[in-house]
C-alpha positions as CSV (number, residue, x, y, z in Angstrom):
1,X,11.7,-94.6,-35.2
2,X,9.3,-97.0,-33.7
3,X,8.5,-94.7,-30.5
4,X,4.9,-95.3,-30.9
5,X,4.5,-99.1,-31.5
6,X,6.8,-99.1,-28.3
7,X,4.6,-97.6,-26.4
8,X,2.0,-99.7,-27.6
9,X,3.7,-102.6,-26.4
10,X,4.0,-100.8,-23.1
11,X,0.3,-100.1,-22.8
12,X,-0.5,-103.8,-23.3
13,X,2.1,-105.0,-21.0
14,X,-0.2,-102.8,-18.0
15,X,-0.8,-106.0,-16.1
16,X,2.9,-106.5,-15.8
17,X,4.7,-105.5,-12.7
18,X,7.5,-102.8,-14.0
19,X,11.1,-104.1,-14.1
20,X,13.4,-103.1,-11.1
21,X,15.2,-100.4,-12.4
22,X,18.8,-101.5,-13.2
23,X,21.4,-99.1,-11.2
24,X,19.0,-95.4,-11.9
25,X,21.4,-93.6,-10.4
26,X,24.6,-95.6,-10.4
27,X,27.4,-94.9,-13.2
28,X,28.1,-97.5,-15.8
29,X,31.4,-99.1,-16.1
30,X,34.0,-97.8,-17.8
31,X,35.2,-98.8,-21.7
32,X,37.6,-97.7,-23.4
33,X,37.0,-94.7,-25.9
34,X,36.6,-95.4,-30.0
35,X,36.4,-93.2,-32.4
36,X,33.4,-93.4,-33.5
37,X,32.1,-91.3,-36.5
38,X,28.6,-90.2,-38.0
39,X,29.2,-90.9,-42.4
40,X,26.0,-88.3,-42.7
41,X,23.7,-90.6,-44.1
42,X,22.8,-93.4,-42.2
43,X,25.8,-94.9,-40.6
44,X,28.2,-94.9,-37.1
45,X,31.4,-96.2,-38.5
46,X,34.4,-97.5,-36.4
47,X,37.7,-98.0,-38.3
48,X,36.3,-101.0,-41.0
49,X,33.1,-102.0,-39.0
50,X,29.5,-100.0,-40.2
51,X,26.6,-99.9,-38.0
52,X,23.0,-99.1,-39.1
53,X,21.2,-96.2,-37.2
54,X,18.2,-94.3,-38.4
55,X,15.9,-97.2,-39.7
56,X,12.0,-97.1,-40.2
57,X,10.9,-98.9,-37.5
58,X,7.2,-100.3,-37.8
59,X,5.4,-103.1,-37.0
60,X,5.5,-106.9,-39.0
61,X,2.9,-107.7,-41.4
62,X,2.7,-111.4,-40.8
63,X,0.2,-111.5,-43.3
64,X,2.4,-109.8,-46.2
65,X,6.1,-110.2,-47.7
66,X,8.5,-108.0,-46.0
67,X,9.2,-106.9,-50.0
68,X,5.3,-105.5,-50.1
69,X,5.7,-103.9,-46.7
70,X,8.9,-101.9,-47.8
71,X,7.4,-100.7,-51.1
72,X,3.6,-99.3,-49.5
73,X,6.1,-97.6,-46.9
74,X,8.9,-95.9,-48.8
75,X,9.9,-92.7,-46.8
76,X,12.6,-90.3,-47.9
77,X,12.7,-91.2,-51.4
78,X,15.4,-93.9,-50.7
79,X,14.5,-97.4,-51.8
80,X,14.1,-99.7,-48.6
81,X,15.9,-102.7,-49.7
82,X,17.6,-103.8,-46.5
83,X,15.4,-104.8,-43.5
84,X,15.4,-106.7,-39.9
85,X,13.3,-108.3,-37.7
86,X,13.6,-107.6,-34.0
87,X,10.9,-108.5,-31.9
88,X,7.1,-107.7,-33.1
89,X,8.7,-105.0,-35.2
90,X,10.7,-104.5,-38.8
91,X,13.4,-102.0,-39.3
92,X,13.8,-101.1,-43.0
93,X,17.1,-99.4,-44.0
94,X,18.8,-98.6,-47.8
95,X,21.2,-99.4,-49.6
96,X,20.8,-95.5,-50.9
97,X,22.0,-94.5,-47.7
98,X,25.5,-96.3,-47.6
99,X,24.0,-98.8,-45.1
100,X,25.2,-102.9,-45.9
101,X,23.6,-106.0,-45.6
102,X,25.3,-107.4,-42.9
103,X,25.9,-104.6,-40.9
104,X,24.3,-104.7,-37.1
105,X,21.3,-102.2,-36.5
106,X,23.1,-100.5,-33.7
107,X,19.6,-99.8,-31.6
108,X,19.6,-103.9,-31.6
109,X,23.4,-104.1,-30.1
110,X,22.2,-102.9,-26.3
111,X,23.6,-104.6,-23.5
112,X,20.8,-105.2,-21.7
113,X,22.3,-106.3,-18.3
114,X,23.5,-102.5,-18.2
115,X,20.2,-101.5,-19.9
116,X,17.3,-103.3,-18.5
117,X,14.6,-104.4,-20.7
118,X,12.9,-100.3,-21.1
119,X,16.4,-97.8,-21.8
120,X,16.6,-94.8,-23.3
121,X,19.8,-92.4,-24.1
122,X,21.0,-89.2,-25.9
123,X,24.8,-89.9,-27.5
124,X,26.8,-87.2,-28.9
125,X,28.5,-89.5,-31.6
126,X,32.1,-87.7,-31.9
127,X,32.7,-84.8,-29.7
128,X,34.2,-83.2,-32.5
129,X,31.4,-83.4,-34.3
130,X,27.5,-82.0,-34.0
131,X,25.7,-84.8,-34.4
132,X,23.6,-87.2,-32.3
133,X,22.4,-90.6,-32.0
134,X,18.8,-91.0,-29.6
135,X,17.8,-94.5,-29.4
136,X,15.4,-96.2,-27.1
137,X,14.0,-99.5,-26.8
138,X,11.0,-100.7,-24.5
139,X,10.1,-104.4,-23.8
140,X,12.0,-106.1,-26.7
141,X,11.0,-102.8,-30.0
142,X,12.4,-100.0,-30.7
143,X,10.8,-96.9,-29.0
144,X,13.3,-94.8,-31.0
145,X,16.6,-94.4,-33.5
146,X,17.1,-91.4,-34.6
147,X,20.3,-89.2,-35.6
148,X,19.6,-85.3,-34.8
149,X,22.0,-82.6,-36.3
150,X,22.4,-80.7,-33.1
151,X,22.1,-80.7,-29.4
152,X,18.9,-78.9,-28.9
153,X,16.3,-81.6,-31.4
154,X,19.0,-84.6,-29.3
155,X,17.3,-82.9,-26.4
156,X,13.9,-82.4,-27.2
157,X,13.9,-86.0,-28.4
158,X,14.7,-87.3,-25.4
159,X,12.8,-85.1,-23.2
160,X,9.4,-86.2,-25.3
161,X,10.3,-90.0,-24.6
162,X,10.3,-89.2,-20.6
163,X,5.9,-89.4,-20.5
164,X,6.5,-93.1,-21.2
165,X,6.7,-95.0,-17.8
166,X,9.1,-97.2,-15.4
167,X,12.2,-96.6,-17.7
168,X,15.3,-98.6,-16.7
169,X,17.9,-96.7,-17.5
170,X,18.1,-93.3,-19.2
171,X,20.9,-91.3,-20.5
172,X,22.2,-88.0,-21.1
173,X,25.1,-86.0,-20.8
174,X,25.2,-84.6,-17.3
175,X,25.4,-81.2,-18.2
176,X,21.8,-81.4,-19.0
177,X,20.6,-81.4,-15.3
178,X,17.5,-84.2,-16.6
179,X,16.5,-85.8,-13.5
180,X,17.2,-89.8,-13.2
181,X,20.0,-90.1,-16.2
182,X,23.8,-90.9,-16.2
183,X,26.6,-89.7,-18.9
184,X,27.1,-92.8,-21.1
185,X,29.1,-93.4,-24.5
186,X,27.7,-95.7,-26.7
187,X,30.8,-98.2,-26.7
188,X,29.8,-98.1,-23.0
189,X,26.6,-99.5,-23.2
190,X,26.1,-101.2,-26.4
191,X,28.1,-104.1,-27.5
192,X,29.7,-103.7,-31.3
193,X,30.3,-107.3,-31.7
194,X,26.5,-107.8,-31.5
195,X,23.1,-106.8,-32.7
196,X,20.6,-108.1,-35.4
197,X,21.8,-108.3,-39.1
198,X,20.7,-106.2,-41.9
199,X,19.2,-108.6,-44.9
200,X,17.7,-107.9,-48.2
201,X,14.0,-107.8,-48.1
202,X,13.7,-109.5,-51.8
203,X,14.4,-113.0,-49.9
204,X,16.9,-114.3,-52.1
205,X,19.4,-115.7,-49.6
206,X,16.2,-116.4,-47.6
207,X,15.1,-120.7,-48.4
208,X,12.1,-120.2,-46.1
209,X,10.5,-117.5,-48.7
210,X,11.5,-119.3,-51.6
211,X,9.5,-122.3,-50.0
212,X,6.4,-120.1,-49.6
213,X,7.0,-119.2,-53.3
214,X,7.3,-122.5,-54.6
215,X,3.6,-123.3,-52.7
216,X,2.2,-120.4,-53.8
217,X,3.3,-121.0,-57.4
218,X,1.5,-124.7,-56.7
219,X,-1.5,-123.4,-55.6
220,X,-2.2,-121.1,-58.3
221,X,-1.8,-124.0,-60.7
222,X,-3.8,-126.3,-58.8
223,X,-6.8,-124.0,-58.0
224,X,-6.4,-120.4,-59.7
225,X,-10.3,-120.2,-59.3
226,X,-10.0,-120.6,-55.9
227,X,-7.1,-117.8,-55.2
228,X,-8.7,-115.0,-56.8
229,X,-11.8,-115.7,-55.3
230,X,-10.2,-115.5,-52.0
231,X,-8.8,-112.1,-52.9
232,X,-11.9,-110.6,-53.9
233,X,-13.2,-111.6,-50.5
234,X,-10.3,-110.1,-49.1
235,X,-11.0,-106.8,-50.8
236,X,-14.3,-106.5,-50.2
237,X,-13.6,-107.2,-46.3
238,X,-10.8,-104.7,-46.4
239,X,-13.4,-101.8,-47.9
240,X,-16.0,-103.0,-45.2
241,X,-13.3,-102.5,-42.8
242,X,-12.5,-99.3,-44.2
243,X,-16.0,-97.7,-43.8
244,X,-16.3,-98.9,-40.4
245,X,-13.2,-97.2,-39.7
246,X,-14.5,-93.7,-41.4
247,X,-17.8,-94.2,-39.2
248,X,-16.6,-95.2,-35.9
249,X,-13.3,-92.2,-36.0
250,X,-13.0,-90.1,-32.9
251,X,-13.2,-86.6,-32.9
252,X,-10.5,-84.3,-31.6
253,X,-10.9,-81.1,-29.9
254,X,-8.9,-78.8,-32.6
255,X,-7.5,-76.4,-29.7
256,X,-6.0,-80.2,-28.8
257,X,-3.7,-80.4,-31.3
258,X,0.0,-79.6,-30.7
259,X,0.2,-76.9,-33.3
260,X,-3.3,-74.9,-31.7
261,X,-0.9,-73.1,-29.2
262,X,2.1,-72.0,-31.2
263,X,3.2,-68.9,-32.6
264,X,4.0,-68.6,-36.4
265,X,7.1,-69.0,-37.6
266,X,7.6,-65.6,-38.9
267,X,6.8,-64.0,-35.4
268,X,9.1,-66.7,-33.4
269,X,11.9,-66.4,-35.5
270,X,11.6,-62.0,-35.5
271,X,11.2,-62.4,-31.8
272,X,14.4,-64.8,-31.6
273,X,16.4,-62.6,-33.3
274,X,15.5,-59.3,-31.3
275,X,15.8,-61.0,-27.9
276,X,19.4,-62.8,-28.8
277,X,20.6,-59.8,-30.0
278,X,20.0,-58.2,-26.8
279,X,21.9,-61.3,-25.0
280,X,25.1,-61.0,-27.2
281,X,27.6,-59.6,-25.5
282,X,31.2,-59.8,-26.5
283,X,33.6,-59.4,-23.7
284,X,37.7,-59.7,-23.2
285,X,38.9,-62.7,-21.6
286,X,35.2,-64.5,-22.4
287,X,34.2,-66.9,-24.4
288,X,30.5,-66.9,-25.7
289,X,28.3,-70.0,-26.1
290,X,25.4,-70.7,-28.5
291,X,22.4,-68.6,-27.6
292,X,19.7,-70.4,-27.7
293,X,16.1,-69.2,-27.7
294,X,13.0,-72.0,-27.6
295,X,9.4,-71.7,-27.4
296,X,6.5,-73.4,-25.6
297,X,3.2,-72.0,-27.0
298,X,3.1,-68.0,-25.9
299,X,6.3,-68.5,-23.9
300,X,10.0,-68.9,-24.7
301,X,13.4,-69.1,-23.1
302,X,16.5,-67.3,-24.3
303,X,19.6,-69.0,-22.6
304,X,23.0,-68.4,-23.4
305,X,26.3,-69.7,-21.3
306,X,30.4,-67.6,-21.7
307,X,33.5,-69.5,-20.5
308,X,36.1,-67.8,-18.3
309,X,39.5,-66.7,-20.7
310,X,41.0,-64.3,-18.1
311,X,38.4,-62.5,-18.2
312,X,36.7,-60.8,-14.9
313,X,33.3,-61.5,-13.7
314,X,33.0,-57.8,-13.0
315,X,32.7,-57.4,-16.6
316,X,30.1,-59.7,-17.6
317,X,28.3,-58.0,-14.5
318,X,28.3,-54.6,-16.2
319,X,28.0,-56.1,-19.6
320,X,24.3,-57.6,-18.1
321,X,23.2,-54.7,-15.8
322,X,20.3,-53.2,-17.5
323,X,18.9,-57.1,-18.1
324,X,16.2,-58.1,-15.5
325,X,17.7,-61.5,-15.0
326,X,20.8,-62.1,-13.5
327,X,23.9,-64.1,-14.3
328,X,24.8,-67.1,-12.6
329,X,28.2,-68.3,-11.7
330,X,29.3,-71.6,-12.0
331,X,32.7,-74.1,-11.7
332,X,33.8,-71.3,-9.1
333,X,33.3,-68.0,-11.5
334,X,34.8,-70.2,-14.7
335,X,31.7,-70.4,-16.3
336,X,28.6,-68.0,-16.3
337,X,25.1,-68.6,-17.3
338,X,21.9,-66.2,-18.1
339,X,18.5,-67.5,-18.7
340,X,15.6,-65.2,-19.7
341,X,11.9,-65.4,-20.5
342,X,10.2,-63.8,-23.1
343,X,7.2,-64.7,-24.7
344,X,5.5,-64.4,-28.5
345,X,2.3,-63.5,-30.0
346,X,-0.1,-66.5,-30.8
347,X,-2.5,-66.0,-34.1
348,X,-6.5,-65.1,-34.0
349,X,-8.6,-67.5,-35.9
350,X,-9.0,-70.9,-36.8
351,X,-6.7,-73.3,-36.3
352,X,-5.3,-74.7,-39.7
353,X,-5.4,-78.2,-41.1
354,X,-2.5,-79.8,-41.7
355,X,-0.9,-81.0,-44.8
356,X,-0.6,-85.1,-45.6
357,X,2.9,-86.1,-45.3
358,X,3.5,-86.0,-49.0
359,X,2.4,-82.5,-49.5
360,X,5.0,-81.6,-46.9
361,X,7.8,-83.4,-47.7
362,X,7.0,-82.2,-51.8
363,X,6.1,-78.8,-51.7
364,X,8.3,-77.6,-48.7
365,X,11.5,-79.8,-50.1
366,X,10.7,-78.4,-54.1
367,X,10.7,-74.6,-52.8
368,X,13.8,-74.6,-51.2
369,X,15.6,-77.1,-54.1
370,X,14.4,-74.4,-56.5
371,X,16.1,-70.9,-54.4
372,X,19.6,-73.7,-53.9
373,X,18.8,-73.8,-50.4
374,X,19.4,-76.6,-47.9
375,X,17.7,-77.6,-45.3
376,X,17.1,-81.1,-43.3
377,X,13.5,-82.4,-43.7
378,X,13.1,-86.4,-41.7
379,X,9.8,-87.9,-41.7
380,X,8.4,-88.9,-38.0
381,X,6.1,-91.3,-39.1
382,X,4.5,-93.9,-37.1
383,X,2.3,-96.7,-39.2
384,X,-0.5,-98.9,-37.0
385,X,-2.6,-101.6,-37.5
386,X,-6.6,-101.4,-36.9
387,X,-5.7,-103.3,-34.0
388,X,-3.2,-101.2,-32.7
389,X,-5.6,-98.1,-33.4
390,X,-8.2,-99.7,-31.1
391,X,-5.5,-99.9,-27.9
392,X,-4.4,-96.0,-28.4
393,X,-5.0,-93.8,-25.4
394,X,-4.8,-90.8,-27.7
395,X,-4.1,-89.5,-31.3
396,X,-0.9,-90.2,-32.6
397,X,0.6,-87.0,-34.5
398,X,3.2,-88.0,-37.3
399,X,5.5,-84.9,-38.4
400,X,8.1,-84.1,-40.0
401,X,11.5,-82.6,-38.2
402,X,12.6,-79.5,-40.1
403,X,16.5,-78.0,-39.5
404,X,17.9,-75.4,-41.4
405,X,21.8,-73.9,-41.0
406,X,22.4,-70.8,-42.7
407,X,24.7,-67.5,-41.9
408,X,22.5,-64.8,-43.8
409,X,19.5,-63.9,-43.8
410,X,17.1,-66.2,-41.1
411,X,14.3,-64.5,-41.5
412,X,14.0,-64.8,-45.2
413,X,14.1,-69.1,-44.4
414,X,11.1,-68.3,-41.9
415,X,9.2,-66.3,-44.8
416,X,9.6,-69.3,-47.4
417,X,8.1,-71.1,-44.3
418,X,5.2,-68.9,-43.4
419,X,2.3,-70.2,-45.5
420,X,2.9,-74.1,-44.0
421,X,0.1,-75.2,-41.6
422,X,0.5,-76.9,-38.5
423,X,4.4,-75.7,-38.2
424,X,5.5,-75.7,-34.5
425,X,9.0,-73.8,-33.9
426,X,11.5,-75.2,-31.5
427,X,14.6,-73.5,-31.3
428,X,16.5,-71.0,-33.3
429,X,19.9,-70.7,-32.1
430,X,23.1,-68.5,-33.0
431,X,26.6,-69.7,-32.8
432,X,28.5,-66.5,-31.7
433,X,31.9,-67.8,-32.7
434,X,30.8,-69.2,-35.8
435,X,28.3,-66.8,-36.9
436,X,25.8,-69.4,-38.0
437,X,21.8,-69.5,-37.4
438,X,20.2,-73.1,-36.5
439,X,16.2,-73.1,-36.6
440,X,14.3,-76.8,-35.9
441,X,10.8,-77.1,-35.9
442,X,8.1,-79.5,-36.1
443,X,5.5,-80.1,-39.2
444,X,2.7,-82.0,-38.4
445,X,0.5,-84.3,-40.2
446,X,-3.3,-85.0,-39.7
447,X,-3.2,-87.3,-36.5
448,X,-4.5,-90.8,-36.3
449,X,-7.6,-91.2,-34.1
450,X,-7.8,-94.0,-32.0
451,X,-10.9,-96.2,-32.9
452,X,-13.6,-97.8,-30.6
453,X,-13.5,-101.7,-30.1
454,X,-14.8,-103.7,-32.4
């Protein structure tokens, strides 16, 4: 989280000359490997230690108790009773998700003389495992912290952060051929006897906001009158605000919007399933790889890999002779690799409004609860200031990241999905040798305009 008020801080930094990158192409120094493991709700853990990843990342209200600005917020239906500060920003966390006061924000724990001051990486957390860790951080805030279920949404992640400018280091594994990043494990680059505290926002332990208190307390009993006359004011400057707001918006071009281009669900995911089925080929003395098939408005990209087991390459030539596209040999005939192109039918008509964020997370979450289904629903959701509104280059587009895992019946998930507006698919992907399905896509909320000066 906190991508956008990063890149906020970025646009306001113009008149800075970018940082010299810190070794773009050089590899990082060597640690020695931990096992490090993802607890599956909010948490890396290593042996005793716990380290906070996933947090809501927004900007301070100086003007308001961190208690108020977790409770407007809430996100997830988990109470946000842990928080810390780190730099212009305020990373809320729960204790609802296993996470500890105490524990370091891992995002916060970067070693910057490996990093530089704007880093950004994709960390598979346990290579046994399938989940991963994106985190970024730009000029002293978070850009983002984020755990993914799967490779593909790590990917996509990081590939959306690479518009943002004069990065200082990035990071991804090396088999993902993006241009300017290194391999790097987090115990290489982040130190875990570091990193900002988690804290409880009610300010118990906290004597400078039990000082504020104690004046407050005094000057409601000195001058009562006074205070809620103020706070009238206050309101009445707040609706002013408001209507200027309504009557100074931008409008948007609708066929702008990131979900005016892509196909519906429905279609992707019948498409998906047609072209991987003609990519799975089961050979002897070959192992198959994920297929993978992703979209980008009318086109897509089905891509699947098979690992040498004795096999011959003659075989997987035969297997792929009636495909247009060829195979490609790697590692000296060990590996083998086939990318095709196909493309999907976009809908007629006008393009949909989107749902608020609540309507998604309720309806969408309440359907599936009811049939016993599961699937992963995380806000994306960005909050800014009028201020911050008035610096945006463009609209901001909140969402929410969908991921469903099932072994039966995918395009009955799709279906339950079909009626949603503003849905953008990503990926649906079949694990040959487990037999499982894996479809991510993006629901978006109504965007946030940016607003003229005032």
């Amino acid at each position: 989280m906190g991508r956008l008020s990063g890149l906020l801080g970025g646009l306001q930094r113009r008149d800075k000359a970018p940082a010299p990158p810190v070794q773009p192409d050089g590899a990082l120094p060597d640690a020695p490997a931990l096992d490090l493991q993802y607890d599956g709700t909010g948490n890396v853990l290593c042996g005793r230690k716990r380290y906070a990843v996933g947090l809501d990342w927004e900007p301070a209200q100086p003007d308001e108790p961190v208690r108020v600005q977790a409770g407007r917020n809430r996100k997830g239906g988990h109470r946000r009773n842990l928080h810390v500060p780190f730099g212009a920003q305020i990373g809320f966390a729960s204790q609802d998700r296993q996470q500890k006061r105490g524990s370091a924000a891992l995002v916060t724990a970067g070693r910057s003389d490996l990093l530089g001051p704007r880093w950004a990486g994709a960390f598979r957390i346990n290579e046994a495992d399938r989940f991963w860790w994106v985190a970024a951080i730009r000029d002293g805030e978070v850009f983002e912290d984020a755990v993914v279920p799967d490779e593909v949404s790590a990917r996509t992640l990081l590939l959306d952060m690479l518009d943002a400018p004069d990065w200082t280091r990035l990071m991804a594994p090396e088999d993902w051929q993006v241009s300017g990043t290194v391999p790097a494990r987090i115990e290489q680059v982040f130190s875990l006897r570091g990193g900002a505290p988690l804290r409880p926002v009610d300010g118990r332990r906290d004597t400078v906001q039990r000082v504020v208190i104690l004046s407050l307390i005094g000057t409601l009993a000195a001058g009562g009158y006074l205070f809620w006359s103020d706070l009238k004011r206050q309101e009445a400057e707040r609706e002013a605000e408001l209507a200027q707001m309504r009557d100074a918006m931008v409008r948007v071009d609708p066929r702008s919007h990131p979900w005016a281009s892509a196909p519906p669900i429905t279609g992707f995911v019948e498409t998906c399933v047609q072209e991987i089925e003609r990519t799975l080929f089961v050979l002897p003395g070959w192992l198959n790889g994920p297929i993978t098939c992703t979209a980008s408005g009318e086109r897509g990209v089905v891509s699947t890999e098979w690992g040498r087991n004795g096999g011959r390459v003659t075989w997987l030539h035969a297997a792929t002779a009636h495909l247009s596209d060829r195979v490609t040999l790697a590692e000296g005939g060990d590996r083998a690799y086939l990318r095709r192109e196909v493309s999907f039918s976009l809908p007629d008509g006008e393009i949909p409004l989107p749902w608020e964020a609540e309507a998604v997370s309720d309806l969408v979450l309440s359907r599936f609860q009811s049939l016993g289904l599961d699937l992963t629903l995380r806000p994306r959701v960005r909050s800014l200031t009028t201020t911050q509104r008035t610096e945006l280059r463009a609209p901001v587009y909140n969402r929410h990241d969908l991921s469903i895992e099932t072994s039966v019946a995918i395009g009955e998930y799709a279906r339950l999905l079909s009626d949603v507006p503003a849905l953008v698919p990503e990926a649906l992907i079949y694990g040959v040798e487990s037999g499982t399905w894996t479809l991510t896509a993006k629901i978006y909320h109504p965007p946030i305009l940016p607003l003229p000066p005032m």
